[in-house]
PyMOL Python script that loads the backbone (N, CA, C, O; Angstrom):
from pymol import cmd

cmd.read_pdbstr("""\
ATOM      1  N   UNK A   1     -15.583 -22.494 162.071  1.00  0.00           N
ATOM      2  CA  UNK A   1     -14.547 -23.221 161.381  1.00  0.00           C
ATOM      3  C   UNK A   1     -13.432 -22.236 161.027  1.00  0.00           C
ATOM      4  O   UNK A   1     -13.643 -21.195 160.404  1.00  0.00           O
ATOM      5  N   UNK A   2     -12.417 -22.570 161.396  1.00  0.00           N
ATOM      6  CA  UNK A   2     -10.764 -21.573 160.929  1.00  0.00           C
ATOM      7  C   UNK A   2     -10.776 -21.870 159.510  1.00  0.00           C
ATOM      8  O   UNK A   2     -11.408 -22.766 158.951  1.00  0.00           O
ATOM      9  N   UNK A   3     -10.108 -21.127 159.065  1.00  0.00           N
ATOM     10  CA  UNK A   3      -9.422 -20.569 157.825  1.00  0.00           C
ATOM     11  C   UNK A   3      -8.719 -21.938 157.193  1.00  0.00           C
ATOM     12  O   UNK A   3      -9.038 -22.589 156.198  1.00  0.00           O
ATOM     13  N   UNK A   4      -7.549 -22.140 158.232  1.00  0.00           N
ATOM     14  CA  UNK A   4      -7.184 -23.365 158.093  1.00  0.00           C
ATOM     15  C   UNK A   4      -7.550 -25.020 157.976  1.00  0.00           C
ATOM     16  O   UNK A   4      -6.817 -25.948 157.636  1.00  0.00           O
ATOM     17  N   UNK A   5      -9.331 -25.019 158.498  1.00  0.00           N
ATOM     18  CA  UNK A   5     -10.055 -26.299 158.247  1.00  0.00           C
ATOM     19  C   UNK A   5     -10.754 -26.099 157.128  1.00  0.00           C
ATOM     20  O   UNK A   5     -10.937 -27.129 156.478  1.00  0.00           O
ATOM     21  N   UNK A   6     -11.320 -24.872 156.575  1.00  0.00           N
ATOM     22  CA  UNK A   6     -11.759 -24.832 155.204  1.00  0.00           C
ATOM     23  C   UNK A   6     -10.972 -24.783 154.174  1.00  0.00           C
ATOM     24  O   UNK A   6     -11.522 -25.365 153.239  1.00  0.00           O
ATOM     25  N   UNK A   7      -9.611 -24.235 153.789  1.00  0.00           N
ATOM     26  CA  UNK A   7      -8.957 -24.743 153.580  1.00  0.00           C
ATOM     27  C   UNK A   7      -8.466 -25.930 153.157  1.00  0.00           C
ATOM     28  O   UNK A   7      -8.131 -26.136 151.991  1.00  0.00           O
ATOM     29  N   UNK A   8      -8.400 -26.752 154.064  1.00  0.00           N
ATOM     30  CA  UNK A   8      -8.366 -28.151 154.179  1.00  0.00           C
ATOM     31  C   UNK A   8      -9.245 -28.780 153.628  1.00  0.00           C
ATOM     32  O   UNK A   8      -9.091 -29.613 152.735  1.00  0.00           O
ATOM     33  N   UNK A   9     -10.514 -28.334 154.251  1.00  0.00           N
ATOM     34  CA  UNK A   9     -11.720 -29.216 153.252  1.00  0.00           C
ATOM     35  C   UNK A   9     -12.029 -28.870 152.174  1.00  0.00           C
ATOM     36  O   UNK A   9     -12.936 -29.462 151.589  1.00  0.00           O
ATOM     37  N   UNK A  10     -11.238 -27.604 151.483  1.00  0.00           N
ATOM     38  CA  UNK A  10     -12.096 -27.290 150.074  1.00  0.00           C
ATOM     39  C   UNK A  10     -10.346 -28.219 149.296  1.00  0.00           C
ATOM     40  O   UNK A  10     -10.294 -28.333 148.072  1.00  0.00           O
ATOM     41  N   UNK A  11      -9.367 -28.658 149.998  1.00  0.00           N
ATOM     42  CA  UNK A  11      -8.553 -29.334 149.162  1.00  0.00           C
ATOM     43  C   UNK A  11      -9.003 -31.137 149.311  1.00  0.00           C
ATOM     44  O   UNK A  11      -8.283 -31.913 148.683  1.00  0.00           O
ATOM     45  N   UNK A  12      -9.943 -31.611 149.971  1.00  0.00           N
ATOM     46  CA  UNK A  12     -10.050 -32.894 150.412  1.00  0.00           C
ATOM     47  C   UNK A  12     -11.304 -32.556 149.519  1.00  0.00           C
ATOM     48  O   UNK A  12     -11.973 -33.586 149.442  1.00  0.00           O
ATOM     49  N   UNK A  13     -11.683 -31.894 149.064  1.00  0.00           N
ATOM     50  CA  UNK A  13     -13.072 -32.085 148.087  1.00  0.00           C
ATOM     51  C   UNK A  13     -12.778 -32.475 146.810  1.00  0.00           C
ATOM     52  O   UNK A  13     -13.626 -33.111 146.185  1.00  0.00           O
ATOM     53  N   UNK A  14     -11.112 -32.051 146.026  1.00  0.00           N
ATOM     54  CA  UNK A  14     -10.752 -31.729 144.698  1.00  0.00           C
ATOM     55  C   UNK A  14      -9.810 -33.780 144.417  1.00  0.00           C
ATOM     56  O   UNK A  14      -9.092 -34.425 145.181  1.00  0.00           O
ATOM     57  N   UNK A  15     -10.255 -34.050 143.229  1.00  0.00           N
ATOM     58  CA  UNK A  15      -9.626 -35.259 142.847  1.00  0.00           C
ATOM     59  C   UNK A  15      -8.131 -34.704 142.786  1.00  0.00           C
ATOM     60  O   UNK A  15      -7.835 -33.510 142.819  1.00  0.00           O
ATOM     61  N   UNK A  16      -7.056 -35.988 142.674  1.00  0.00           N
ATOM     62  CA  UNK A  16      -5.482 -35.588 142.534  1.00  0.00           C
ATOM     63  C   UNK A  16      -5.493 -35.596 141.166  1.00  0.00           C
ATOM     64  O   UNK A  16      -6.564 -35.676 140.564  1.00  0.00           O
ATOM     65  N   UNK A  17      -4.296 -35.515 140.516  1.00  0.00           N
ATOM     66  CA  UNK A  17      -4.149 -35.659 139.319  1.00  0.00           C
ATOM     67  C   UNK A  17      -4.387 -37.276 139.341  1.00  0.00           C
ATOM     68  O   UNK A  17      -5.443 -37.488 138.743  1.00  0.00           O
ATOM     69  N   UNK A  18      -3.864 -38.378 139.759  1.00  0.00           N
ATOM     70  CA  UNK A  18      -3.567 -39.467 139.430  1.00  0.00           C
ATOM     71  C   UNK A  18      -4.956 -40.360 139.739  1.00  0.00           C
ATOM     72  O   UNK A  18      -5.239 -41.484 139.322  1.00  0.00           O
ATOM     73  N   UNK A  19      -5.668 -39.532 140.554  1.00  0.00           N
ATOM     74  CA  UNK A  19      -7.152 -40.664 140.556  1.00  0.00           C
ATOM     75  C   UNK A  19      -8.172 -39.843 139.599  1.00  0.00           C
ATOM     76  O   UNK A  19      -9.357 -40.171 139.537  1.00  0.00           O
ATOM     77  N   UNK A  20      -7.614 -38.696 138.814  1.00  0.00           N
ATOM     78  CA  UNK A  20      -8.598 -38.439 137.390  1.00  0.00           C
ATOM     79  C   UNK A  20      -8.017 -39.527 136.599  1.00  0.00           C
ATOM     80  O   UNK A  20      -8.818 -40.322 136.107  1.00  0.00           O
ATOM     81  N   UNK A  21      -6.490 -39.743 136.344  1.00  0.00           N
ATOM     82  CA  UNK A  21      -6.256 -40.673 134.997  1.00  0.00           C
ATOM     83  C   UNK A  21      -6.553 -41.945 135.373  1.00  0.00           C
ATOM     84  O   UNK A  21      -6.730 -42.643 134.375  1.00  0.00           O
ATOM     85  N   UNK A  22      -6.682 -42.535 136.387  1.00  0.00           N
ATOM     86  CA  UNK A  22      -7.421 -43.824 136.984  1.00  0.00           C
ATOM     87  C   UNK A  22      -8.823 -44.199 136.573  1.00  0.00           C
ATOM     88  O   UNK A  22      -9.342 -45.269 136.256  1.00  0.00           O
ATOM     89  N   UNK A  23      -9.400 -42.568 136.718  1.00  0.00           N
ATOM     90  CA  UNK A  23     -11.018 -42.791 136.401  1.00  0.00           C
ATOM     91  C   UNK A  23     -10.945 -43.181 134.878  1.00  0.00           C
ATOM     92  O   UNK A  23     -10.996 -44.256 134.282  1.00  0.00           O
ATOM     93  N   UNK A  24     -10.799 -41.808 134.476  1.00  0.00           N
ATOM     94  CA  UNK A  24     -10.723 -41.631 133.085  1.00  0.00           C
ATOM     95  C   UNK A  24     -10.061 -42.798 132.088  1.00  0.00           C
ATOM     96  O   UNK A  24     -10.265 -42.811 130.875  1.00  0.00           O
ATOM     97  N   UNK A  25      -9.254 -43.754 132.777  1.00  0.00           N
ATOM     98  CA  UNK A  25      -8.825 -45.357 131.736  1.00  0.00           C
ATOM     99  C   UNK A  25      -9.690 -46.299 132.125  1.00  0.00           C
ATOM    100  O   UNK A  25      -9.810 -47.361 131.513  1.00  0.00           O
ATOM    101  N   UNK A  26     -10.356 -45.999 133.158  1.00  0.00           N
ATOM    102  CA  UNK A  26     -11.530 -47.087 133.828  1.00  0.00           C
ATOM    103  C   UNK A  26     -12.792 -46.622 132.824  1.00  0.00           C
ATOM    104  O   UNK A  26     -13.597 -47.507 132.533  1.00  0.00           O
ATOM    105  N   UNK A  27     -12.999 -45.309 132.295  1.00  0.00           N
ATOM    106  CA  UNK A  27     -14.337 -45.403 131.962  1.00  0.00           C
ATOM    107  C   UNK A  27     -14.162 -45.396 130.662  1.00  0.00           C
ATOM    108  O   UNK A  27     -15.097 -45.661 129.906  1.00  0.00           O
ATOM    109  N   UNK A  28     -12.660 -45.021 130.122  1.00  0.00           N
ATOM    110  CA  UNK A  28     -12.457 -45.704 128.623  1.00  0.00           C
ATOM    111  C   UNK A  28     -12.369 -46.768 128.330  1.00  0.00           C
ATOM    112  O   UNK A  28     -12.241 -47.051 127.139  1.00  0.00           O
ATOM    113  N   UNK A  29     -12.407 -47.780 129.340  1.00  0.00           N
ATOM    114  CA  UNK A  29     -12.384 -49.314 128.938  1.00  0.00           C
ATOM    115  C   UNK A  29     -13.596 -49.556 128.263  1.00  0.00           C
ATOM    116  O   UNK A  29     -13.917 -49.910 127.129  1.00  0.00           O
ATOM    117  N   UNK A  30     -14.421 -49.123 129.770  1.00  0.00           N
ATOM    118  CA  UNK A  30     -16.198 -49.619 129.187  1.00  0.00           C
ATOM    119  C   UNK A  30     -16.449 -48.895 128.141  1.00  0.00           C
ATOM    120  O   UNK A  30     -16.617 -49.661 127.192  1.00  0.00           O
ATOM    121  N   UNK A  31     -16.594 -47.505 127.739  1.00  0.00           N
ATOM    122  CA  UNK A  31     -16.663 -46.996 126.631  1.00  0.00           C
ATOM    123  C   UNK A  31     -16.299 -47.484 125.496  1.00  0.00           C
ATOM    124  O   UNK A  31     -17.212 -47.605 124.679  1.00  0.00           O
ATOM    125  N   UNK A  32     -15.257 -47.806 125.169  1.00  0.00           N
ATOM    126  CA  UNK A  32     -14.512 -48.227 124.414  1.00  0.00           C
ATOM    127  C   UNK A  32     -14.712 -49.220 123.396  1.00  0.00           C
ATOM    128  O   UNK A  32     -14.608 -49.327 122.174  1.00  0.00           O
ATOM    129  N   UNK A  33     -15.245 -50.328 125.012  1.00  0.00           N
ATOM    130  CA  UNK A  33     -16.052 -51.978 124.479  1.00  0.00           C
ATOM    131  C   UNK A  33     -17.003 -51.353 123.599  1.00  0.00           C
ATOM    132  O   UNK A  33     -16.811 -51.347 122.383  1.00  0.00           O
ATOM    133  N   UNK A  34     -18.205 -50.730 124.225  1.00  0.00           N
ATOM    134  CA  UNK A  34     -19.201 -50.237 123.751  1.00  0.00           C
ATOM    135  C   UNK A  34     -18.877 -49.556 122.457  1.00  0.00           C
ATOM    136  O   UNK A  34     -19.406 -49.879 121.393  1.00  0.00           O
ATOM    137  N   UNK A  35     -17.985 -48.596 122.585  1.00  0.00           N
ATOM    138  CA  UNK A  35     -17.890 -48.223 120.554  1.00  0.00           C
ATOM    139  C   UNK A  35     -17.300 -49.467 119.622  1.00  0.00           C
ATOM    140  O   UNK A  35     -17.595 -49.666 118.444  1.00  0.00           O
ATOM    141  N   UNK A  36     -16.559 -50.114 120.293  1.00  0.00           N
ATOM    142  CA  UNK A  36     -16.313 -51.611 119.218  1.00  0.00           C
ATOM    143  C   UNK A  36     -17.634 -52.466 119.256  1.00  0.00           C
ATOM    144  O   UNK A  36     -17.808 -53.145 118.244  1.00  0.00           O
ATOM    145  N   UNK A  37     -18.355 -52.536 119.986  1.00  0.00           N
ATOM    146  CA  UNK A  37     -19.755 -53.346 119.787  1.00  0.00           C
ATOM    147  C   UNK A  37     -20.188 -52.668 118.642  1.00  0.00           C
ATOM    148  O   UNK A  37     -20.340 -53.195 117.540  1.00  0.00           O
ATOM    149  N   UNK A  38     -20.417 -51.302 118.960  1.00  0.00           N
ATOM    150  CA  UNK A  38     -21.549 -50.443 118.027  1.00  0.00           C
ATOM    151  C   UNK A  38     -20.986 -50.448 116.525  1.00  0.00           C
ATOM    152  O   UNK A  38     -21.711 -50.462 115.530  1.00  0.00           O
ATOM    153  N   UNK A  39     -19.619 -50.434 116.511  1.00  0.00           N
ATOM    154  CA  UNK A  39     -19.203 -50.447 115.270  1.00  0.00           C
ATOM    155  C   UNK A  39     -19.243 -52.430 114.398  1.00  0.00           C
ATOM    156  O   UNK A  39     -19.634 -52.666 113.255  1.00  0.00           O
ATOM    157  N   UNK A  40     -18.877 -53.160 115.104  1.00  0.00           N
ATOM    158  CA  UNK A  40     -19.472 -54.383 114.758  1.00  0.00           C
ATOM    159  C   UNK A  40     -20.508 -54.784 114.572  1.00  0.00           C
ATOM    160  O   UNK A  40     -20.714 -55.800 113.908  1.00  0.00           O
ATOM    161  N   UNK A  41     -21.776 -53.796 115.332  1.00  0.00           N
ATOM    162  CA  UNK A  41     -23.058 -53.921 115.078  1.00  0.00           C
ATOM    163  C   UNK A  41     -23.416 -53.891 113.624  1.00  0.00           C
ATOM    164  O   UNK A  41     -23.901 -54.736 112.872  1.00  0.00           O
ATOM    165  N   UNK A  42     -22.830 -52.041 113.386  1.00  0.00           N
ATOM    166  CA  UNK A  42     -23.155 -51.544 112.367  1.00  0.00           C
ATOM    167  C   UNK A  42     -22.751 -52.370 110.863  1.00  0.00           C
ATOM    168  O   UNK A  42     -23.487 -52.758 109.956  1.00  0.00           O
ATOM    169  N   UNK A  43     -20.957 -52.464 111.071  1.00  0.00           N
ATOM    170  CA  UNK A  43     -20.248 -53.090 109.640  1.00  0.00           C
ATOM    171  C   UNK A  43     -20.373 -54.544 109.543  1.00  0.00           C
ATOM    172  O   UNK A  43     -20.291 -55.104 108.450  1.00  0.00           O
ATOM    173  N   UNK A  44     -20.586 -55.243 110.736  1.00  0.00           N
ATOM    174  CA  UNK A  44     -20.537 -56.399 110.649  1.00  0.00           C
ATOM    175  C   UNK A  44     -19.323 -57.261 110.678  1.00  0.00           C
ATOM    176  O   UNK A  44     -19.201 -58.468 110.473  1.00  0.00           O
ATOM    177  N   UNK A  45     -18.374 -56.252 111.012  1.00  0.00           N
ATOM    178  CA  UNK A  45     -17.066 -56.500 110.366  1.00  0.00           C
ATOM    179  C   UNK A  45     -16.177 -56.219 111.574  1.00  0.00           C
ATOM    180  O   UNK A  45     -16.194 -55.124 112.135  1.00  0.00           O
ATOM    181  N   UNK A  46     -15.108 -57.612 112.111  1.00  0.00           N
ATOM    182  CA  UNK A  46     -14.580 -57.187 113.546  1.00  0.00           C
ATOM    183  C   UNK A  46     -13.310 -56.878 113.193  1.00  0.00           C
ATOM    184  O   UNK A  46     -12.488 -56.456 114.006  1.00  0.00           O
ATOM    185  N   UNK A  47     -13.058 -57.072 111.920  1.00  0.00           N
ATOM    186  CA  UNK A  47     -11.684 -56.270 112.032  1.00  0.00           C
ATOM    187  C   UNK A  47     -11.605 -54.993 112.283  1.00  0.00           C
ATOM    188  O   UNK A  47     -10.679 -54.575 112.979  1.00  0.00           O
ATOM    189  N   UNK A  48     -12.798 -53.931 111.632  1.00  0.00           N
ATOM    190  CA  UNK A  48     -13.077 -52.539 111.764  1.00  0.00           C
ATOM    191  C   UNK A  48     -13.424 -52.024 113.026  1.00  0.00           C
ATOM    192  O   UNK A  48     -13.437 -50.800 113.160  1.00  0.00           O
ATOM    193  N   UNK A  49     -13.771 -52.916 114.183  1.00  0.00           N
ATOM    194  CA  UNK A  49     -14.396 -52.545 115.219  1.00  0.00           C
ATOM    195  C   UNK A  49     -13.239 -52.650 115.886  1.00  0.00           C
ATOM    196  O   UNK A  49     -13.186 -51.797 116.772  1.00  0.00           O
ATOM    197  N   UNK A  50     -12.116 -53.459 115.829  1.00  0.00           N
ATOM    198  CA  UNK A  50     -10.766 -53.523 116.389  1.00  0.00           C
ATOM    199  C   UNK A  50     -10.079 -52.653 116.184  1.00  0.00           C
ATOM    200  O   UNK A  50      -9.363 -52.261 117.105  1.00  0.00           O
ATOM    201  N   UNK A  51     -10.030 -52.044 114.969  1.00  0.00           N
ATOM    202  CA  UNK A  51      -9.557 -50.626 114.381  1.00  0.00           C
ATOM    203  C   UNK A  51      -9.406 -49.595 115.241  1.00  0.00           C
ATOM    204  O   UNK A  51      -8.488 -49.203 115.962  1.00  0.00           O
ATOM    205  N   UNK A  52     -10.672 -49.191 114.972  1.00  0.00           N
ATOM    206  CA  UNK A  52     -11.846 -47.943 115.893  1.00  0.00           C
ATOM    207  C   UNK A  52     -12.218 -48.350 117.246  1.00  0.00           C
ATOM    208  O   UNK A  52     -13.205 -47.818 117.753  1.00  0.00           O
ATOM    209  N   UNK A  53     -11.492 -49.308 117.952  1.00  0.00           N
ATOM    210  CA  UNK A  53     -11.486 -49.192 119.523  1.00  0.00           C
ATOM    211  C   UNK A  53     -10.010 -48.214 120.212  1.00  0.00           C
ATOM    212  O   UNK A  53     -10.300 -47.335 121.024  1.00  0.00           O
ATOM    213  N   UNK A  54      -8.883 -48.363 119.944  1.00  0.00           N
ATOM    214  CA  UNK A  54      -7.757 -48.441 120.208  1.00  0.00           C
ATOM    215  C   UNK A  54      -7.535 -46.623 120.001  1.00  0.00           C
ATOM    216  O   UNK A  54      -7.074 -45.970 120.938  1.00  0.00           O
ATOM    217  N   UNK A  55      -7.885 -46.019 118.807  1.00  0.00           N
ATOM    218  CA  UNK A  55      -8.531 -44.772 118.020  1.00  0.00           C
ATOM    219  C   UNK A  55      -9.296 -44.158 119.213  1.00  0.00           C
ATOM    220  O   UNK A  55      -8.762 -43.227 119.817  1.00  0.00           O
ATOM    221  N   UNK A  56     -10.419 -44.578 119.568  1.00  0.00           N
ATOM    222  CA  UNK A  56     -11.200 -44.242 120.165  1.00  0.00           C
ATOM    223  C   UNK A  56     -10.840 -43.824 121.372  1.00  0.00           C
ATOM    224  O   UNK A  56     -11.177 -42.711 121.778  1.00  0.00           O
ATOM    225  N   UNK A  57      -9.842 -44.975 122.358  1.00  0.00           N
ATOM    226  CA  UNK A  57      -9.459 -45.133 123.846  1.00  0.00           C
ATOM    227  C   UNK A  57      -8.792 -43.849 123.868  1.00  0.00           C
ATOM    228  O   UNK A  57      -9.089 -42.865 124.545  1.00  0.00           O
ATOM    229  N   UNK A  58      -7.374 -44.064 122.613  1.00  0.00           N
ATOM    230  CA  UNK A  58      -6.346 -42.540 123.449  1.00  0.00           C
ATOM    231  C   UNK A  58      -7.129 -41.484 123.211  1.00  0.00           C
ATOM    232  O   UNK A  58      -7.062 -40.697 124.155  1.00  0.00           O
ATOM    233  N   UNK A  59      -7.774 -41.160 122.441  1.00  0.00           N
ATOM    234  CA  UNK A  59      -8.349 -39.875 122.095  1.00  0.00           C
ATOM    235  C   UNK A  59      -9.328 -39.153 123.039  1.00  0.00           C
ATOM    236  O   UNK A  59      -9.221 -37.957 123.310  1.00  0.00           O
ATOM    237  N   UNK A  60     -10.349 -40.009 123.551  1.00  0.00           N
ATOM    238  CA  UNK A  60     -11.069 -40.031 124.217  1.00  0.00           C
ATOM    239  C   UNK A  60     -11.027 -39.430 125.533  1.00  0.00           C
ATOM    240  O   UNK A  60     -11.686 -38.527 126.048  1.00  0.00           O
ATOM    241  N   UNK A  61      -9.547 -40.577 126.178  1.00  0.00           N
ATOM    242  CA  UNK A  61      -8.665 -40.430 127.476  1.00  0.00           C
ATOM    243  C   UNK A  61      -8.322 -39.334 127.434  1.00  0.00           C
ATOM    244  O   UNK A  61      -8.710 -38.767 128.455  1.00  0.00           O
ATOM    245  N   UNK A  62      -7.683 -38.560 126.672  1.00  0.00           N
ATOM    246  CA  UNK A  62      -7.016 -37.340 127.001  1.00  0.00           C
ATOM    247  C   UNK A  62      -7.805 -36.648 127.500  1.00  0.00           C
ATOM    248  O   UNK A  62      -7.899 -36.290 128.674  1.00  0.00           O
ATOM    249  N   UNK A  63      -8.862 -36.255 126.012  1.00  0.00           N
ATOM    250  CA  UNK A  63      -9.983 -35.466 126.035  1.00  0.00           C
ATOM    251  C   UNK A  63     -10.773 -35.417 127.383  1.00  0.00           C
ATOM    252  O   UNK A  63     -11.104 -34.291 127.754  1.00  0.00           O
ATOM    253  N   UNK A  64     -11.112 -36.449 128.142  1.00  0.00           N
ATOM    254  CA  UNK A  64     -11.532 -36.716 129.549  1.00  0.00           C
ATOM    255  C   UNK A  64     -11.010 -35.999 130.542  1.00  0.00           C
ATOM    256  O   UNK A  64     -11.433 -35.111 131.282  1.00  0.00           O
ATOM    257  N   UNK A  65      -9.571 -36.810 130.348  1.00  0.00           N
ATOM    258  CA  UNK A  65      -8.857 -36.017 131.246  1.00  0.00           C
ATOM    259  C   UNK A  65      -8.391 -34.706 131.102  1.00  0.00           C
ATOM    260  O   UNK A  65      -7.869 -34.100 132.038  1.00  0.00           O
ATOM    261  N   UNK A  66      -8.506 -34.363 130.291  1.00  0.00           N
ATOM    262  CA  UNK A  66      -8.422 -32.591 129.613  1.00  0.00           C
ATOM    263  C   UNK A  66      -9.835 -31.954 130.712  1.00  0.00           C
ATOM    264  O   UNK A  66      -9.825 -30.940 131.409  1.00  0.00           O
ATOM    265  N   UNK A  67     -10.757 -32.790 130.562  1.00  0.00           N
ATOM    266  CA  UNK A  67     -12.490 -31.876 130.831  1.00  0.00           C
ATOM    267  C   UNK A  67     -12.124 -31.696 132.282  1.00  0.00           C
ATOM    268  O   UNK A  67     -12.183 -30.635 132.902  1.00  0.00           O
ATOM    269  N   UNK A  68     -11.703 -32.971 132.785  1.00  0.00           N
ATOM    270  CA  UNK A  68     -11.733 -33.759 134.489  1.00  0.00           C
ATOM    271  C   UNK A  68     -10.935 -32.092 135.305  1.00  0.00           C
ATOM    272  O   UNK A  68     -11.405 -31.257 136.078  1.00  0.00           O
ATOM    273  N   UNK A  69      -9.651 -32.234 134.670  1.00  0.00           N
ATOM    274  CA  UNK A  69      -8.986 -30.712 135.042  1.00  0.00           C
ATOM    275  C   UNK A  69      -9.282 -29.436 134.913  1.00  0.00           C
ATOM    276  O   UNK A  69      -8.859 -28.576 135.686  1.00  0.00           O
ATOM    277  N   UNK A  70     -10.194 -29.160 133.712  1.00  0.00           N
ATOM    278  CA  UNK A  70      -9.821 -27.894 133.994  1.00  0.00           C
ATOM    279  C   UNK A  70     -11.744 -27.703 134.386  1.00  0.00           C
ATOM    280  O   UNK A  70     -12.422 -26.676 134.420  1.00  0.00           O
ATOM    281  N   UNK A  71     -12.190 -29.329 134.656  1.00  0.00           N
ATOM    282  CA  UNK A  71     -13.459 -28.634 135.974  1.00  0.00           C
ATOM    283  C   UNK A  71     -13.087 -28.191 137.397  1.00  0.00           C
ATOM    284  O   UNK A  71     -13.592 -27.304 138.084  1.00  0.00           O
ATOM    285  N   UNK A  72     -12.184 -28.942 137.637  1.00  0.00           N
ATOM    286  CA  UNK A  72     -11.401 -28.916 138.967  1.00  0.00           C
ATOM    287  C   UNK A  72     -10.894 -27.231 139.129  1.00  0.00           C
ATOM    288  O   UNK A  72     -11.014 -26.775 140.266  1.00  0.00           O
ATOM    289  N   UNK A  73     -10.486 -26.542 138.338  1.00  0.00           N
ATOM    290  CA  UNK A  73      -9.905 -25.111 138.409  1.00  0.00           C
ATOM    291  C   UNK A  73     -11.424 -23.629 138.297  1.00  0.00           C
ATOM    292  O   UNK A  73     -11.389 -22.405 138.423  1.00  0.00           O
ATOM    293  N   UNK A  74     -12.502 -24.581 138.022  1.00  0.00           N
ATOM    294  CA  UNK A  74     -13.926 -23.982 138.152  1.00  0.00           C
ATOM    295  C   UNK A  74     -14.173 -23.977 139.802  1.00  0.00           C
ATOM    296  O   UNK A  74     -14.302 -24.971 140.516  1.00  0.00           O
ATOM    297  N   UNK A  75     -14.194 -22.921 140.105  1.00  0.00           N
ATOM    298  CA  UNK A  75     -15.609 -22.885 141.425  1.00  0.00           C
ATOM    299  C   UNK A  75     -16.411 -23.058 141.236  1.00  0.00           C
ATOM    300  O   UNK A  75     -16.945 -22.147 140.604  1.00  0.00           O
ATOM    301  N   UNK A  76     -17.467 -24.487 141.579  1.00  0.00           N
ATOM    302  CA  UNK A  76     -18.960 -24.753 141.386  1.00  0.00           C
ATOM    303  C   UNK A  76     -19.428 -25.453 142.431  1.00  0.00           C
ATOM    304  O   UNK A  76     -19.298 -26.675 142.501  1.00  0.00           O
ATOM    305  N   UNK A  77     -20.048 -24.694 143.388  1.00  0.00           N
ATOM    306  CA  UNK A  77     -20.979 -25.422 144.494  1.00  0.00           C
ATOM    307  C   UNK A  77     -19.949 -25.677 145.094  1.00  0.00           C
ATOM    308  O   UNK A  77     -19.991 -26.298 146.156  1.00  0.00           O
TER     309      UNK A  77
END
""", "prot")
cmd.dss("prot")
cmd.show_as("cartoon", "prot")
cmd.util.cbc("prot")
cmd.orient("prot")
């Protein structure tokens, strides 16, 4: 294999920027639901669980997408 096909394949291995923030709002949705369940579980109370979803999403998202990148700048396997 040339220089130039590994290369190639070690860049066709790495996500873009724009299909990490794709993932990362896709798996804050479901997440998300799930911490407003857990918190309605707990208080009983859906105004609070409406609260602490929205809280939860941006914070979360970044943080994700913060991890998503700078695994991508790791050599692993």
């Amino acid at each position: 294999m040339s220089d130039k096909e590994k290369a190639d394949l070690h860049i066709a291995k790495h996500d873009s920027h724009l299909k990490s923030i794709v993932k990362a709002f896709s798996w804050r949705v479901i997440a998300t639901l799930t911490t407003m369940l857990a918190a309605y579980i707990v208080t009983g109370k859906l105004d609070v669980a409406l609260k602490i979803g929205p809280i939860d999403f941006v914070a979360k998202l970044a943080l994700y997408y913060g991890h998503e990148r700078i695994w991508e700048c790791i050599p692993f396997a």
